[in-house]
C-alpha positions in Angstrom: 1.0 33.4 -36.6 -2.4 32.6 -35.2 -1.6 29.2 -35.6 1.8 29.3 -33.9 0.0 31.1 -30.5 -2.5 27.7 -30.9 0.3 25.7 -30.8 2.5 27.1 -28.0 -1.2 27.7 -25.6 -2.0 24.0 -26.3 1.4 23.2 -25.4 1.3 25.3 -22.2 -1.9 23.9 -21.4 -0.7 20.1 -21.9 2.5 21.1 -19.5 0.2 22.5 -17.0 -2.4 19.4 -17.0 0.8 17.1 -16.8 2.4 19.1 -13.1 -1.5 19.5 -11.9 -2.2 15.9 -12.3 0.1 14.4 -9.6 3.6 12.7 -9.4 5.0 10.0 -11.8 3.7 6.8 -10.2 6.0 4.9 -7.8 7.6 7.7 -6.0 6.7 9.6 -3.2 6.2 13.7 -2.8 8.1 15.7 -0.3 5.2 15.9 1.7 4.7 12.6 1.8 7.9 11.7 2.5 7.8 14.3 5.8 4.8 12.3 6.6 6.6 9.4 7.0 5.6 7.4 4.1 7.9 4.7 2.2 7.9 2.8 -0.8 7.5 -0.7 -1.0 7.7 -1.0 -4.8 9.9 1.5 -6.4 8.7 0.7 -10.1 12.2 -1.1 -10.8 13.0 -4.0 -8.3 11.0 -6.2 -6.1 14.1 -5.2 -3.5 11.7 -5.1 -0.5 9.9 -8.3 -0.9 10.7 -11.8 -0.6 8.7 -15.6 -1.2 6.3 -16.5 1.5 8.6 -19.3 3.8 11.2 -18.6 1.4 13.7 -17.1 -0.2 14.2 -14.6 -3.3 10.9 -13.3 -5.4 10.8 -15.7 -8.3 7.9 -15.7 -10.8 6.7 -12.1 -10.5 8.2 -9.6 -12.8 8.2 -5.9 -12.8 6.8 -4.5 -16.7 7.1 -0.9 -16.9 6.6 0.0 -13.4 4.5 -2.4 -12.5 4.6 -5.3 -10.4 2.8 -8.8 -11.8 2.6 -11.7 -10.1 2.7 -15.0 -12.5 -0.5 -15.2 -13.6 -1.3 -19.1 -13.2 -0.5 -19.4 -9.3 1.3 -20.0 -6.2 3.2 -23.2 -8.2 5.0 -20.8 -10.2 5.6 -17.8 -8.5 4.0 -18.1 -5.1 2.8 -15.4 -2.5 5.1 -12.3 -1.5 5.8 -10.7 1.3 7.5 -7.5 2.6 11.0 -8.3 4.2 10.3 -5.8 6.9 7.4 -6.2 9.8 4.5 -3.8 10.7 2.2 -3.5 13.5 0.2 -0.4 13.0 0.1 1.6 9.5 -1.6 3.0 6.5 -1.1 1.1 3.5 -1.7 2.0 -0.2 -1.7 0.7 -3.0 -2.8 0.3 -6.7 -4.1 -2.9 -8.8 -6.1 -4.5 -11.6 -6.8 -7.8 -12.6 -7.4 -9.6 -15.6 -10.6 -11.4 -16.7 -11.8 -14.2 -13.6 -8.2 -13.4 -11.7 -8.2 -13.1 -7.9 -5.5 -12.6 -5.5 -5.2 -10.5 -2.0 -3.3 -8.5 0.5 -2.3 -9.7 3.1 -1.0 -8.2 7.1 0.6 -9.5 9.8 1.5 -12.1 8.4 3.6 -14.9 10.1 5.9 -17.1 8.5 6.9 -20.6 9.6 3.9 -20.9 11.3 1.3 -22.4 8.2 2.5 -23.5 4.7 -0.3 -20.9 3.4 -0.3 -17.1 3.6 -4.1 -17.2 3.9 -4.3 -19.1 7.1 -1.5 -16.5 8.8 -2.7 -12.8 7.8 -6.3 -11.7 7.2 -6.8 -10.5 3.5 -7.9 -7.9 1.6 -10.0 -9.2 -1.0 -9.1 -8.5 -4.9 -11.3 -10.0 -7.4 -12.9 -9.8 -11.0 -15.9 -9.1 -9.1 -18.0 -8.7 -12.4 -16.8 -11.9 -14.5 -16.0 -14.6 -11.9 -17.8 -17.2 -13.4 -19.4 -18.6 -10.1 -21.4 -16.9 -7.9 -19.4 -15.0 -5.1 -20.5 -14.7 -1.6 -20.7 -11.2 0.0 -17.4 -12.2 2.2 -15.6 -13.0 -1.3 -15.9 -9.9 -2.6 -13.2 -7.2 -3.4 -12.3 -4.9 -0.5 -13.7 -7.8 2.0 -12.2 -8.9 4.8 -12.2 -12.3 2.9 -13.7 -14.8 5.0 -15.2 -12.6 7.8 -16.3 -9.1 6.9 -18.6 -8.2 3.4 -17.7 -4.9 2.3 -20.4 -2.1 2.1 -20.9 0.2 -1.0 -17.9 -1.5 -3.0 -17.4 -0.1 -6.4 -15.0 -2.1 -8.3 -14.0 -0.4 -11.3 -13.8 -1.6 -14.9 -11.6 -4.7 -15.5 -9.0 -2.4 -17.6 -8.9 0.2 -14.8 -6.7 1.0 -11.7 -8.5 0.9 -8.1 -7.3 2.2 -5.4 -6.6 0.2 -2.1 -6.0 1.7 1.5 -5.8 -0.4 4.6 -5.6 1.3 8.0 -4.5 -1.5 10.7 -4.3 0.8 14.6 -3.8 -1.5 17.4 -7.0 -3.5 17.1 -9.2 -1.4 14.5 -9.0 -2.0 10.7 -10.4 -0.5 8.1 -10.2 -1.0 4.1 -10.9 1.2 1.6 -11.9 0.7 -2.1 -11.6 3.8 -4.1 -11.8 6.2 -2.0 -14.8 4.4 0.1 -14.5 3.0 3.4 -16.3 -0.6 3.1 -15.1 -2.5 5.9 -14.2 -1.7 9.3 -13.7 -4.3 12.6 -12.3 -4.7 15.7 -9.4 -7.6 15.8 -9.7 -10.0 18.7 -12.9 -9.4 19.7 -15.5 -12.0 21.5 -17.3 -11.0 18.2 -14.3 -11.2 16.1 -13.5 -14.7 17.8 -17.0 -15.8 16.8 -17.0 -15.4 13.6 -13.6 -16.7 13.1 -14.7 -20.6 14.7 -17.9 -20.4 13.1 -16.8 -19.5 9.4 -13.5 -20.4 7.2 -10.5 -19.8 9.8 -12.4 -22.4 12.4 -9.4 -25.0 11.8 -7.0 -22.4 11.3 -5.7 -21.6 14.9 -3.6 -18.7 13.5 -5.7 -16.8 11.8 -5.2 -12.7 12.2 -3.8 -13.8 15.8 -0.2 -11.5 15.4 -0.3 -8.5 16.5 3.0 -7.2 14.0 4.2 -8.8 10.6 4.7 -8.9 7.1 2.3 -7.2 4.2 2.3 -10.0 1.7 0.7 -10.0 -1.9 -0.7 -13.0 -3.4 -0.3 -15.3 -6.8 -3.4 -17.2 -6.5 -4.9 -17.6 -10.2 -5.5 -15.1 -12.8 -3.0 -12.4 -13.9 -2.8 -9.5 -10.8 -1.0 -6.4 -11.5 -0.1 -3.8 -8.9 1.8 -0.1 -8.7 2.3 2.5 -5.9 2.7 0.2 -2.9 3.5 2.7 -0.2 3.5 2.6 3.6 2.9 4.9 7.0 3.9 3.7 10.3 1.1 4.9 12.7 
């Protein structure tokens, strides 16, 4: 008897734990949904998302609600992006990467303009921070605004963990978030932002973070990046 009460308080315990710790991943609560959040990955299907200057996703796959790009690089799978365009928003998102992988997230991005997604949309940096085997630069950091902007008090979590990404984008003020810490924040177009943009990376890259509205892209640059809970808020 004792026994049995064990059993069913450890099983109403386990029940309780499961509805206390959140949703499934890959949907979105009613709340959220009332707040005007969307999905952009809905676990199954990469529905929303299409090849940079191209056509259908090809190379990605989507293994048990979660999205992968290819894992060896743009020749065989290439950058995504988001079919529809954004100006201002709040973006989230989940990832990890494998051992000495790097990719990015990208916004306003432009297509048709640059055969390269990088030299379109500034980037949120993702990185194996830990076991790249050079030496990274401060800019090339994950959560950086990769090229311009070194993120403060970054704290990339274990290779076999989820971090979490959040990217506010209001008219000209961005910031990025890396687990639940603000690291970066600018102003776009700028005399400052301007600066730094000739004197670094994007100097022969005329458009560079210069739309004002586009596409959120995702990109397969080298090393295995996987990704779940891609959701969106129009601000």
């Amino acid at each position: 008897m004792k026994n049995s009460s064990l059993l069913l308080a450890m099983f109403v315990a386990f029940i309780f734990a499961s509805c206390s710790t959140g949703k499934s991943n890959n949907t979105l609560t009613k709340q959220e949904i009332e707040d005007g959040w969307e999905l952009l990955f809905d676990g199954k299907t990469t529905n929303n998302w299409k090849t940079f200057n191209g056509g259908a996703v090809t190379g990605w796959k989507v293994i048990n609600g979660e999205l992968h790009n290819s894992g060896v690089g743009a020749d065989h799978g290439g950058d995504i992006v988001t079919k529809k365009q954004y100006t201002n928003f709040e973006l989230f998102l989940e990832w990890k990467v494998t051992p000495e992988s790097n990719s990015g997230v990208f916004y306003h991005v432009q297509e048709g303009l640059t055969d390269v997604i990088y030299e379109s949309g500034p980037e949120y940096q993702l990185i194996d921070d830990n076991g790249w085997p050079d030496n990274l630069e401060a800019w090339q950091r994950s959560g950086a605004n990769y090229g311009m902007n070194a993120p403060k008090n970054a704290k990339v979590k274990p290779i076999e963990e989820w971090n979490t990404t959040r990217i506010i984008v209001n008219g000209p003020h961005v910031e990025h978030w890396l687990n639940g810490t603000k690291v970066v924040e600018y102003e776009l177009w700028t005399d400052q932002w301007l600066q730094n943009k000739a004197a670094g990376k994007w100097a022969d890259a005329p458009d560079y973070g210069m739309a004002k509205t586009g596409h959120i892209g995702l990109q397969d640059h080298g090393g295995l990046t996987i990704f779940r809970n891609i959701k969106i808020r129009e601000l």
